[in-house]
ZAFI-421714 format. One record per residue: residue number from 1; residue in one letter; x, y, z of N, C-alpha, C, CB in turn. Coordinates in nm, 3 decimals, padded with zeros to 5 digits. Last residue first. Glycine has a CB too. Layout:
REM ZAFI-421714
 pos code    n_xx    n_yy    n_zz   ca_xx   ca_yy   ca_zz    c_xx    c_yy    c_zz   cb_xx   cb_yy   cb_zz
 NUM    a       X       Y       Z       X       Y       Z       X       Y       Z       X       Y       Z
...
REM end
This chain:
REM ZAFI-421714
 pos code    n_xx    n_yy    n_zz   ca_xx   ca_yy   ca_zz    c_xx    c_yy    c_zz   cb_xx   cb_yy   cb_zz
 158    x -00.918 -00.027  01.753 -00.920 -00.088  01.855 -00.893 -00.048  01.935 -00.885 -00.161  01.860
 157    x -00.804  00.117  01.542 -00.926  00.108  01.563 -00.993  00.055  01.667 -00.961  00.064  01.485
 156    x -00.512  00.102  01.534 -00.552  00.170  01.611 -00.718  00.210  01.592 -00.459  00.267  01.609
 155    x -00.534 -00.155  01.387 -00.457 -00.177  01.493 -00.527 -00.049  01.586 -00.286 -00.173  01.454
 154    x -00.620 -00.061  01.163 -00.707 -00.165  01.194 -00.629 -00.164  01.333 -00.714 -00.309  01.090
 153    x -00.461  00.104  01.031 -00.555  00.153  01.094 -00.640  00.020  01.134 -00.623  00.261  01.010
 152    x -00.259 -00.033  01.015 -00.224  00.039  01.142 -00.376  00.133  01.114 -00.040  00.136  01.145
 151    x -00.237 -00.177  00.852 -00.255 -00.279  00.973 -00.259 -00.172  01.049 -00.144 -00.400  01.015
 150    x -00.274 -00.006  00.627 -00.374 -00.107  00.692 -00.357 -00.150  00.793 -00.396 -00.206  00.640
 149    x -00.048  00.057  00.567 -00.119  00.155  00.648 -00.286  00.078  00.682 -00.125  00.315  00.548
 148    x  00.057 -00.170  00.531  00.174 -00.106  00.659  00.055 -00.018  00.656  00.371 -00.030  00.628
 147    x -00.033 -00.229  00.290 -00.001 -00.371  00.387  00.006 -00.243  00.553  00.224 -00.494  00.324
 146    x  00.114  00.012  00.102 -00.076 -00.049  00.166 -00.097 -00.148  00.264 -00.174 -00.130  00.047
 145    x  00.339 -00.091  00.123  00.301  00.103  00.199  00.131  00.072  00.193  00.365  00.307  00.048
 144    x  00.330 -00.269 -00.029  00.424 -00.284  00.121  00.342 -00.146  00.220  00.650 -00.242  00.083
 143    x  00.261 -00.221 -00.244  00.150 -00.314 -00.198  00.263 -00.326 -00.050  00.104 -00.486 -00.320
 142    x  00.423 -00.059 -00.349  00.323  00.029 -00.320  00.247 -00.093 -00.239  00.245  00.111 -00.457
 141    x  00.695 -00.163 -00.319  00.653 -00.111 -00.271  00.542 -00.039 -00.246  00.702 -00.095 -00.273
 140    x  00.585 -00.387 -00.551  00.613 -00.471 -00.417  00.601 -00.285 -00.304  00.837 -00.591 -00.426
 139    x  00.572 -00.198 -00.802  00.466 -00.261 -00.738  00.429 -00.299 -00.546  00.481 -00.381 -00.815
 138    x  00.803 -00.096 -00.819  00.729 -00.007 -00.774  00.585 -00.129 -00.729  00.709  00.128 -00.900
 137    x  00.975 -00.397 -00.871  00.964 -00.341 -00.744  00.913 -00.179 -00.704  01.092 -00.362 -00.698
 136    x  00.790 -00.436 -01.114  00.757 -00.524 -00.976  00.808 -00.442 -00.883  00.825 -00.678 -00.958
 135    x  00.908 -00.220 -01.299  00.741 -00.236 -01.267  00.717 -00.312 -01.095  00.661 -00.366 -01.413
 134    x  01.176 -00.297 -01.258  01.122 -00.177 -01.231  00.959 -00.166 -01.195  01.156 -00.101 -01.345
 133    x  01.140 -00.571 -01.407  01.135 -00.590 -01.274  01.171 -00.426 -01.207  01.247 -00.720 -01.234
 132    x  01.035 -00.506 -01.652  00.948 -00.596 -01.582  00.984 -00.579 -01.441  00.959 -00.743 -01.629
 131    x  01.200 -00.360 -01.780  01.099 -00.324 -01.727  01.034 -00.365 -01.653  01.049 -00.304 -01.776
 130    x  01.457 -00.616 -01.767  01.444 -00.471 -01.697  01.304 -00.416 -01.677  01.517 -00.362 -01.784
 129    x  01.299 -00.773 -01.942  01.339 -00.786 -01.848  01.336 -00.689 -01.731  01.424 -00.817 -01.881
 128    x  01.311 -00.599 -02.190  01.169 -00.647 -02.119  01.197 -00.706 -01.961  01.092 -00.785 -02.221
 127    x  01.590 -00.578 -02.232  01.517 -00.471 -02.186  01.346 -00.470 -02.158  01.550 -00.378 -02.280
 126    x  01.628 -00.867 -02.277  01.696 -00.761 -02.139  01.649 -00.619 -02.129  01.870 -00.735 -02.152
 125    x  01.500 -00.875 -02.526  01.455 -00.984 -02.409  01.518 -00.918 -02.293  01.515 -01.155 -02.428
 124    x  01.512 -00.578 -02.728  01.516 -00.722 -02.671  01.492 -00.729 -02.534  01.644 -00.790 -02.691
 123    x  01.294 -00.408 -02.720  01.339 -00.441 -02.835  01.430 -00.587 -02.837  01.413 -00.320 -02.879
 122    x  01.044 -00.455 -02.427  01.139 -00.362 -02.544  01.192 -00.436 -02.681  01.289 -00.308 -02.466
 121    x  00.689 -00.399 -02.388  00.785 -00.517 -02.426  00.939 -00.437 -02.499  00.689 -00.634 -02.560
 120    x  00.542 -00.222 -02.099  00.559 -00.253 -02.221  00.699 -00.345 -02.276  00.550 -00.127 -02.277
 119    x  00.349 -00.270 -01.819  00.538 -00.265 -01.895  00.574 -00.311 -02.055  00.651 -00.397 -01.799
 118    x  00.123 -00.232 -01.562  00.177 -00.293 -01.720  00.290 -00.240 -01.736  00.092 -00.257 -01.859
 117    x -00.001 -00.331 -01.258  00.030 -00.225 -01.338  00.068 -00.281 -01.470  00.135 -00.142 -01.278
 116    x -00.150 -00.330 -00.931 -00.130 -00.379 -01.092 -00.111 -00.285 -01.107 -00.221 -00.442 -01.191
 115    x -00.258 -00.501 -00.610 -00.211 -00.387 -00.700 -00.183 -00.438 -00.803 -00.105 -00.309 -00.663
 114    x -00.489 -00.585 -00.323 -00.382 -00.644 -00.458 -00.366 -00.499 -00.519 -00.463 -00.782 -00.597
 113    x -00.530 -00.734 -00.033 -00.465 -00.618 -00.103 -00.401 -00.665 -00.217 -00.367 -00.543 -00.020
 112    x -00.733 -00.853  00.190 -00.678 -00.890  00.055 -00.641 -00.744  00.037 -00.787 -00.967 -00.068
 111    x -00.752 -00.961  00.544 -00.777 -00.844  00.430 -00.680 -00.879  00.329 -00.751 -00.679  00.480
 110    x -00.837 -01.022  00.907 -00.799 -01.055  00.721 -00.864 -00.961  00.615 -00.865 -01.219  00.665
 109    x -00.736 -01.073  01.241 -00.806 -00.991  01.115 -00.772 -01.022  00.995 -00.782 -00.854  01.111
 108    x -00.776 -01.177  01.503 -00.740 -01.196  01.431 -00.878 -01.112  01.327 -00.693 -01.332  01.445
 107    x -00.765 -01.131  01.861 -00.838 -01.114  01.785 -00.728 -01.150  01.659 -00.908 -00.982  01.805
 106    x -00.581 -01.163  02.099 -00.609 -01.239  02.003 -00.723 -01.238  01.907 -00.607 -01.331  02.052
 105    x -00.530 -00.951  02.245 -00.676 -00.999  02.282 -00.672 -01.117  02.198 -00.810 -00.892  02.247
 104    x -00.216 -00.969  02.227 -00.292 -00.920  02.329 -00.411 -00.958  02.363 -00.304 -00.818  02.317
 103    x -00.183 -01.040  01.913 -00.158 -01.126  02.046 -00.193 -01.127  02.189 -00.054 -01.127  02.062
 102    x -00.339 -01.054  01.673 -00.311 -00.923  01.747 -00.328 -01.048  01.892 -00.450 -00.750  01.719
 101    x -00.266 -01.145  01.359 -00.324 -01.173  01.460 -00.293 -01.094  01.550 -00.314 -01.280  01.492
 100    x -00.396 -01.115  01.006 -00.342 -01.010  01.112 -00.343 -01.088  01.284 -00.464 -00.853  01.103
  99    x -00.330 -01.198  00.712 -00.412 -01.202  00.836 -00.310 -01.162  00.949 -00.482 -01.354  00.862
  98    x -00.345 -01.116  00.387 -00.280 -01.089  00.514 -00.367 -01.143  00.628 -00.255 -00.937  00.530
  97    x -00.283 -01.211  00.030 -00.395 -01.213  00.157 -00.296 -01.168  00.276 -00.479 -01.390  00.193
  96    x -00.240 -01.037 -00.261 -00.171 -01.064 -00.128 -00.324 -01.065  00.010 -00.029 -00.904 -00.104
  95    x -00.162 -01.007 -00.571 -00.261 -01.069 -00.494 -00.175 -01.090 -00.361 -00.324 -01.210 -00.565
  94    x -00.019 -00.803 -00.807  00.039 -00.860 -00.727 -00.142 -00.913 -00.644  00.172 -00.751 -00.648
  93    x -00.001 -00.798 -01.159 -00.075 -00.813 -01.101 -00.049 -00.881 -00.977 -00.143 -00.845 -01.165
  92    x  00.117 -00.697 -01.516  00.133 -00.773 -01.396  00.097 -00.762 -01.257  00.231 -00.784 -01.388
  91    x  00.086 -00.696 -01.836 -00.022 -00.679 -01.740  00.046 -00.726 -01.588 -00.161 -00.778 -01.791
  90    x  00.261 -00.628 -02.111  00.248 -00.705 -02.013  00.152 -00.641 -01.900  00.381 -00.738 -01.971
  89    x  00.274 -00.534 -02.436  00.208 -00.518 -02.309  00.253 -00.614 -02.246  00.069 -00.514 -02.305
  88    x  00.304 -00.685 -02.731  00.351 -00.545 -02.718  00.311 -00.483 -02.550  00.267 -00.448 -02.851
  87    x  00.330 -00.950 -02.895  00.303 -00.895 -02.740  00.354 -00.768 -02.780  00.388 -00.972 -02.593
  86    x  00.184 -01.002 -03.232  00.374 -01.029 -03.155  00.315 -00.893 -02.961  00.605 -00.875 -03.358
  85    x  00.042 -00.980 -03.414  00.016 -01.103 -03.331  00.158 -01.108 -03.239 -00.014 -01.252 -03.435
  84    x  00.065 -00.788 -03.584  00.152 -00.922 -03.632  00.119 -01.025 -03.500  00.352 -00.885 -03.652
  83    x -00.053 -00.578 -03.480 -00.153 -00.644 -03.572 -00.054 -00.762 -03.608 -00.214 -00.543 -03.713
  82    x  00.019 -00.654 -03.109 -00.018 -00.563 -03.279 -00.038 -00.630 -03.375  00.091 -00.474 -03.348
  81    x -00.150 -00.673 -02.800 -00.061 -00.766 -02.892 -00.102 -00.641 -03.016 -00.123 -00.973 -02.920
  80    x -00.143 -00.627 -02.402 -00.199 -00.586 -02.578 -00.095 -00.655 -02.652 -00.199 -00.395 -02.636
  79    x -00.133 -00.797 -02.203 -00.202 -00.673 -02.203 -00.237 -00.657 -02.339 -00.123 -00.557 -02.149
  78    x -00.083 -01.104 -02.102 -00.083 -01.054 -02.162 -00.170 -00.901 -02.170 -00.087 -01.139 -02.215
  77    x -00.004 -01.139 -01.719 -00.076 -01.183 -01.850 -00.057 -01.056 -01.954 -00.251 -01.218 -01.820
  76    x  00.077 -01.268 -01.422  00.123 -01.227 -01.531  00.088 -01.227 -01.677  00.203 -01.265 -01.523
  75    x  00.077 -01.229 -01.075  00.001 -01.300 -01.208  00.014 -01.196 -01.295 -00.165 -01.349 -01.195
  74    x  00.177 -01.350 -00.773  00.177 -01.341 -00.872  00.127 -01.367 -01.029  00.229 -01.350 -00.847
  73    x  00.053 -01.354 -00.445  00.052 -01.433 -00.567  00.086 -01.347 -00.672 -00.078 -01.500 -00.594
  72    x  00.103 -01.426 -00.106  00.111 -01.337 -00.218  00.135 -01.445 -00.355  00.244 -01.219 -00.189
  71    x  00.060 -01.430  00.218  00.006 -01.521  00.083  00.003 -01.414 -00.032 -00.169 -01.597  00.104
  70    x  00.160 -01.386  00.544  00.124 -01.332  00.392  00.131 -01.426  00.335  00.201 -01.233  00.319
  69    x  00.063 -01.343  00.889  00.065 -01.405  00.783  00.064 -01.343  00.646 -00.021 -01.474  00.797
  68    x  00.172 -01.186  01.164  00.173 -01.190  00.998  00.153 -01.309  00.959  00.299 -01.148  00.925
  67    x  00.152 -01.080  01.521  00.172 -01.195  01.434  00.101 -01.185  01.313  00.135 -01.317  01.496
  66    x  00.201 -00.842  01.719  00.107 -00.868  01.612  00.198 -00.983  01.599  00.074 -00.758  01.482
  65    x  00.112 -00.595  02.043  00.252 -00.751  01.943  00.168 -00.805  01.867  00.340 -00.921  02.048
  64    x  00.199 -00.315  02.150  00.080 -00.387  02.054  00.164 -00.540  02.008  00.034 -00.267  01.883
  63    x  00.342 -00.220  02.325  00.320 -00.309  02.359  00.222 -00.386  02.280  00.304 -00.288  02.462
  62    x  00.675 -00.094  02.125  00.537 -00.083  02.151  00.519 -00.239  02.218  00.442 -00.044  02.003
  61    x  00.941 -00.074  02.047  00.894 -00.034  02.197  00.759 -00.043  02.202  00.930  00.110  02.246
  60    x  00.950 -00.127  01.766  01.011 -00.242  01.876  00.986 -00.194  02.056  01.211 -00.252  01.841
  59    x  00.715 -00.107  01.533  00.837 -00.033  01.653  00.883 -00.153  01.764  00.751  00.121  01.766
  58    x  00.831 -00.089  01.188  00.730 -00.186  01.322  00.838 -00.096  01.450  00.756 -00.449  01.320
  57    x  00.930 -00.099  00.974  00.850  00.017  00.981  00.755 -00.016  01.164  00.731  00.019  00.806
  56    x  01.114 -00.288  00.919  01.168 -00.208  00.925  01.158 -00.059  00.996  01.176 -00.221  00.838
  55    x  00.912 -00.504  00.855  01.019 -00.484  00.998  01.041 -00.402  01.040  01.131 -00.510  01.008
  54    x  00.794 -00.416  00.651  00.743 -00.432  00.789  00.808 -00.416  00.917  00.703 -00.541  00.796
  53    x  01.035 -00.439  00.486  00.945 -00.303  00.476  00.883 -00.333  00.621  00.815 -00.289  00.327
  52    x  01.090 -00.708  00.476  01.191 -00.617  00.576  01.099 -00.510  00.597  01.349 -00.558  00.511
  51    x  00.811 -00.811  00.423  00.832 -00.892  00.558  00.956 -00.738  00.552  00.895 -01.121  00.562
  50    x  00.856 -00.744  00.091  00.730 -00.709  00.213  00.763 -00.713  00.328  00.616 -00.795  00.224
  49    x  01.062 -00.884  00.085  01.081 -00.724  00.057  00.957 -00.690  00.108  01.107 -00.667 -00.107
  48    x  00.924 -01.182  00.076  01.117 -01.085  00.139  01.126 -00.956  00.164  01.255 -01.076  00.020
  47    x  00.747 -01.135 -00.121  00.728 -01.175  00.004  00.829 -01.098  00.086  00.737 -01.322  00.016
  46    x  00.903 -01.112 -00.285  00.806 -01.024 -00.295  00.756 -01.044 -00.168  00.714 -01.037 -00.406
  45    x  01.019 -01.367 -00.295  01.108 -01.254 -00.323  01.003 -01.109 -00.272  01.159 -01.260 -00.511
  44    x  00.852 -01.562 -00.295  00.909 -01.559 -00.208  01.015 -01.437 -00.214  00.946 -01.679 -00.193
  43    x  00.486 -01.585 -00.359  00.606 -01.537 -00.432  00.740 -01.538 -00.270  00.557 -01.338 -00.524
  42    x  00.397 -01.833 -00.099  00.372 -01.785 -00.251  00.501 -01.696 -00.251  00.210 -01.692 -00.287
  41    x  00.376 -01.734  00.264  00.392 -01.858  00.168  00.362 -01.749 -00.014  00.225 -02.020  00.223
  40    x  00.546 -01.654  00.606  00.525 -01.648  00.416  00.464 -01.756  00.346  00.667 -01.645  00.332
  39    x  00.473 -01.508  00.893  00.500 -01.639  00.786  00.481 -01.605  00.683  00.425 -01.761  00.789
  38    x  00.650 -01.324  01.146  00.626 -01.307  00.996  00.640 -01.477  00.940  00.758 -01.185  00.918
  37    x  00.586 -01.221  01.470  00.610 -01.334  01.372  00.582 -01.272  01.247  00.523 -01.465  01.393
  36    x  00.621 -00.979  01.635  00.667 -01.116  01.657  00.695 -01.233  01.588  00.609 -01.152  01.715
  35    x  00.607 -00.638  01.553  00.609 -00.742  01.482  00.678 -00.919  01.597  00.714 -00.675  01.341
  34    x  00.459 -00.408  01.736  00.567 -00.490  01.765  00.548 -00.615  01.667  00.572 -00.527  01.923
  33    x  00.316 -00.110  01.673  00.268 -00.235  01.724  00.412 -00.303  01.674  00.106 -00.299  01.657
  32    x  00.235  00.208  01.551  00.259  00.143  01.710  00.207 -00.002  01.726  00.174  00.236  01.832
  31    x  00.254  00.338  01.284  00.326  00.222  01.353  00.351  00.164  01.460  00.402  00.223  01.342
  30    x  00.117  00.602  01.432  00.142  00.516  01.306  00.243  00.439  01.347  00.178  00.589  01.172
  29    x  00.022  00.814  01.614  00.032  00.656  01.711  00.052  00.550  01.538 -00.192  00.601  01.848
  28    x  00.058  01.047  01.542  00.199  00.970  01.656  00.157  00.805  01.702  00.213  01.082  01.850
  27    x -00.047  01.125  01.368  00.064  01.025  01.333  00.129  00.994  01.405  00.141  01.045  01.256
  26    x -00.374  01.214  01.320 -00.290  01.181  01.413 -00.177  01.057  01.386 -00.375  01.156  01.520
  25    x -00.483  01.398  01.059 -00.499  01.265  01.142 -00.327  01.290  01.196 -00.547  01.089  01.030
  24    x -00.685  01.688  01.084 -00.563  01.648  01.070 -00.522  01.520  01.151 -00.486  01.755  01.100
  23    x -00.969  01.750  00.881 -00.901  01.720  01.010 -00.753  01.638  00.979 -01.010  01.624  01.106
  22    x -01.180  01.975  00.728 -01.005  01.891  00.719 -00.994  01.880  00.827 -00.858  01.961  00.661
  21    x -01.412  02.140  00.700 -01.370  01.970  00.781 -01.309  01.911  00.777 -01.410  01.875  00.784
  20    x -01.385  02.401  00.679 -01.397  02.306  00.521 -01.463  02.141  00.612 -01.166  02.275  00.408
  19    x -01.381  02.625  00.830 -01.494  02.497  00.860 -01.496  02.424  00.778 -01.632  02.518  00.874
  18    x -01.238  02.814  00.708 -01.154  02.745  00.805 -01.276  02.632  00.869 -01.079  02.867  00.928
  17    x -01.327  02.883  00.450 -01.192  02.798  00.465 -01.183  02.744  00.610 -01.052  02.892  00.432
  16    x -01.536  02.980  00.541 -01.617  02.872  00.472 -01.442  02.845  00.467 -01.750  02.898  00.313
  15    x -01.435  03.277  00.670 -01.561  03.142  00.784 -01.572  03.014  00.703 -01.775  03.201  00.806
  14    x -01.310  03.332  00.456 -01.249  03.296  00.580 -01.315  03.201  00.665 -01.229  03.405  00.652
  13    x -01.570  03.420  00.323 -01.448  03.350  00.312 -01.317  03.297  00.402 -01.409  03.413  00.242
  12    x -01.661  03.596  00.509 -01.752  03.490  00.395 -01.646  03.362  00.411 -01.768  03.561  00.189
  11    x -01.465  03.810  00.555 -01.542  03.726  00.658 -01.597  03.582  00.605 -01.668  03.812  00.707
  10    x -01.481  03.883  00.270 -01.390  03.835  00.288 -01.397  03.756  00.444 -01.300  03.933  00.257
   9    x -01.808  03.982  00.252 -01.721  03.869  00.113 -01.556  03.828  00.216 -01.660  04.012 -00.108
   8    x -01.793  04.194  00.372 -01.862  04.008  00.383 -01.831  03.961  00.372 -01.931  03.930  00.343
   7    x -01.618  04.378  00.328 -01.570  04.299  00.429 -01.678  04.178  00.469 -01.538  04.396  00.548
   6    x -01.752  04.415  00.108 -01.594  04.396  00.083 -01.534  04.334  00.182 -01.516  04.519  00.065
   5    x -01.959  04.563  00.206 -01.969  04.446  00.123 -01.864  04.376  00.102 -02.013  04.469  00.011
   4    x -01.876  04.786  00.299 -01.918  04.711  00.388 -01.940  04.542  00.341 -02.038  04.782  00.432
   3    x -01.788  04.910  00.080 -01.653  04.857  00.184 -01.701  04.749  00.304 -01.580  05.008  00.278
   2    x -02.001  05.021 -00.026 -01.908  04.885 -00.101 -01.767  04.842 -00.016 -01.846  04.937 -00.279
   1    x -02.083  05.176  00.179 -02.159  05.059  00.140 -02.071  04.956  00.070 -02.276  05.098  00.051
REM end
């Protein structure tokens, strides 16, 4: 009897791991579409490092051919101040519109992606510096790796 129970419980278990409903998405078709155009307007450095990440990540044998637009904005505000009224935070905050045109049917798509984060102030002006632009370029890449898995599920939704 307790061996018969021993083998529910582990049947049990086995039947409820392997029906969880993890499905495993399909990565052979990630990045299948051909960059043709990249326009920029707003931050132009952040922009730069968006547009290679794209390039970089775009296949050049696919027959998907897209055309980019980006509009990225930068915004920079105070986070926290101490009781002398002296900054101790920075708040910095990337805004990026994209429109997507897909040259084949010409459909066109748009989507906002923004990211943020903060950097505290150092002791001098070169080590606020420094943080500031460690912060931006984890920023620029996380809003590059959101840009790049957006277009590719909007690309292979179609």
């Amino acid at each position: 009897m307790n061996r018969l129970i021993k083998k529910f419980f582990v049947i049990l278990a086995l039947s409820s791991a392997f029906s969880c409903g993890f499905k495993v998405s399909d990565t052979s078709q990630n990045n299948d579409f051909k960059i043709r155009e990249i326009q920029t307007n707003g931050n132009k450095r952040v922009n730069f490092k968006i547009k290679n990440y794209l390039l970089v990540n775009s296949s050049n044998k696919s027959t998907n051919s897209v055309s980019i637009k980006l509009d990225t904005e930068k915004v920079k505000n105070i986070k926290e101040k101490n009781i002398k009224n002296e900054i101790t935070k920075y708040q910095i905050k990337f805004n990026t519109k994209v429109e997507l045109l897909e040259l084949q049917n010409f459909e066109t798509l748009k989507f906002n992606i923004s990211v943020t984060n903060e950097y505290l102030v150092g002791q001098n002006y070169s080590i606020t510096l420094t943080n500031e632009s460690k912060i931006t370029d984890y920023l620029v890449d996380d809003l590059s790796d959101k840009i790049l898995k957006r277009i590719n599920e909007e690309i292979n939704d179609n």
